[in-house]
C-alpha positions as CSV (number, residue, x, y, z in Angstrom):
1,X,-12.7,31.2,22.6
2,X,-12.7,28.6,20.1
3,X,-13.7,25.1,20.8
4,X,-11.0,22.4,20.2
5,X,-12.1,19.5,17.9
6,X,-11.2,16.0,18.6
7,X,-11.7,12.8,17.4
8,X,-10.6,9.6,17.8
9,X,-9.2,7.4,15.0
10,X,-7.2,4.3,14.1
11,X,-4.3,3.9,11.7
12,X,-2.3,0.9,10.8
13,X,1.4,1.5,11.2
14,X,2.8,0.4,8.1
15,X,6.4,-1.8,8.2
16,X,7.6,-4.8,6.9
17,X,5.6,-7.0,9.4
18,X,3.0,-9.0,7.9
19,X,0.5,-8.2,9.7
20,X,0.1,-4.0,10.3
21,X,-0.4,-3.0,14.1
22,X,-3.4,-0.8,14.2
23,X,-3.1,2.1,16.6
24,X,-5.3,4.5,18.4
25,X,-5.2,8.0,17.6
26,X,-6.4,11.3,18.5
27,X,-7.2,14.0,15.7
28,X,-7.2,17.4,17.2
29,X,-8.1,21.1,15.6
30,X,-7.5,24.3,17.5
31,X,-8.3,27.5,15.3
32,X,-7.5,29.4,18.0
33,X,-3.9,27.4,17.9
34,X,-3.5,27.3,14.1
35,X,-6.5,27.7,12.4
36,X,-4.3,25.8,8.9
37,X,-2.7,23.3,11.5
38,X,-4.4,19.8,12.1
39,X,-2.7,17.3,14.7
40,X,-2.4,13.4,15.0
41,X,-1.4,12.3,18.5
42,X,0.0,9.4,18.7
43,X,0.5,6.7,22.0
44,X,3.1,7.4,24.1
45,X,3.5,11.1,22.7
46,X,4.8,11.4,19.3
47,X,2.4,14.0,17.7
48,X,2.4,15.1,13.9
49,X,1.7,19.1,12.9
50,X,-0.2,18.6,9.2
51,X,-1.6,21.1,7.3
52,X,-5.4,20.7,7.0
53,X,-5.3,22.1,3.3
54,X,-2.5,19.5,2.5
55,X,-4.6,16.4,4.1
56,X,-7.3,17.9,2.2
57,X,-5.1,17.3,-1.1
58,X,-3.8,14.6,-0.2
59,X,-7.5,12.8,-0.2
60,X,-7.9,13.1,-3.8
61,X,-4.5,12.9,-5.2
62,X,-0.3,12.8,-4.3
63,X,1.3,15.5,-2.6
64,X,4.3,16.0,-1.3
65,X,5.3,19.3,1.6
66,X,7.5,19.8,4.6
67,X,8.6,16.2,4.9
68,X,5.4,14.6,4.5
69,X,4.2,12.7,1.5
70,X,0.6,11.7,1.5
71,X,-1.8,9.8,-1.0
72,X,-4.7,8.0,-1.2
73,X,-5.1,4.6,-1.0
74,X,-7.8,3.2,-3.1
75,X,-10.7,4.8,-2.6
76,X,-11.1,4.1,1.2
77,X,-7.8,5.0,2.6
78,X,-5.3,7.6,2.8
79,X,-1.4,7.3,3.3
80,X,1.0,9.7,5.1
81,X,4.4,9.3,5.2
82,X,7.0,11.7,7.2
83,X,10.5,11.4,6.2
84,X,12.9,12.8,8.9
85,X,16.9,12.5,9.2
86,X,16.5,10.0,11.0
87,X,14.0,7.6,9.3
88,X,10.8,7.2,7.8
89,X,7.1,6.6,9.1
90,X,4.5,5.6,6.9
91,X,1.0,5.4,8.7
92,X,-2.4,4.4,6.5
93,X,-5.9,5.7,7.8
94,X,-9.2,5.1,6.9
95,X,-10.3,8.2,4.6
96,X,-14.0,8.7,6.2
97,X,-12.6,9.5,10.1
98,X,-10.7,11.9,8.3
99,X,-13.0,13.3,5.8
100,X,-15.8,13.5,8.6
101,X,-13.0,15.0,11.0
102,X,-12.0,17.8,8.4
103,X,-15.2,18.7,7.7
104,X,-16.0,19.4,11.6
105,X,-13.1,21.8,11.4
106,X,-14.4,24.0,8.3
107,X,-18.3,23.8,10.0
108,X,-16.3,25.3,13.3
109,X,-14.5,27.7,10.9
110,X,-17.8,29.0,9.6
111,X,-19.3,29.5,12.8
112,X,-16.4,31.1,14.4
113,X,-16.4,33.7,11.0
114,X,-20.4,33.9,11.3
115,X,-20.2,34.9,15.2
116,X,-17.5,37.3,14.1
């Protein structure tokens, strides 16, 4: 059985508000689950189904699948951006959680394939 990775994090809910509301969240990995799936739970429940490779991208450059946009942000943040029927939600992260998240999920990867 695989472990689940978690980490905490904070993003800043981008809107039109001049000062951005900065938000707790919880990174989770489950290669058992989903092993190209990351999640970001948000409070109160909303959680967001990315894929790791496309966060991965995202880091160094635009891209653009499945509804989400993401791009970095200078050189110390990243930007993701999930356009739904309904409306859009931009939310901007520091990039080193997330870089030191994603690389817990490929060290887990490696030592699930190793044990294998």
């Amino acid at each position: 059985m695989s472990p689940v990775i978690k980490e905490h994090a904070r993003a800043r809910l981008v809107s039109d508000a001049r000062d951005l509301p900065t938000v707790p969240v919880e990174l989770r990995y489950d290669s058992a689950d989903d092993p190209h799936t990351i999640r970001v739970a948000f409070p109160g429940g909303p959680e967001w189904s990315l894929e790791r490779d496309l966060v991965e991208r995202g880091l160094r450059a635009p891209v653009e699948h499945g509804g989400y946009r993401i791009w970095p942000c200078g050189r110390a943040q990243l930007v993701v951006e999930l356009h739904s029927a309904a409306d859009v939600e931009v939310v901007q992260f520091d990039s080193a959680p997330l870089v030191r998240f994603l690389r817990r999920t490929h060290t887990e990867t490696r030592t699930e394939t190793t044990r294998a």
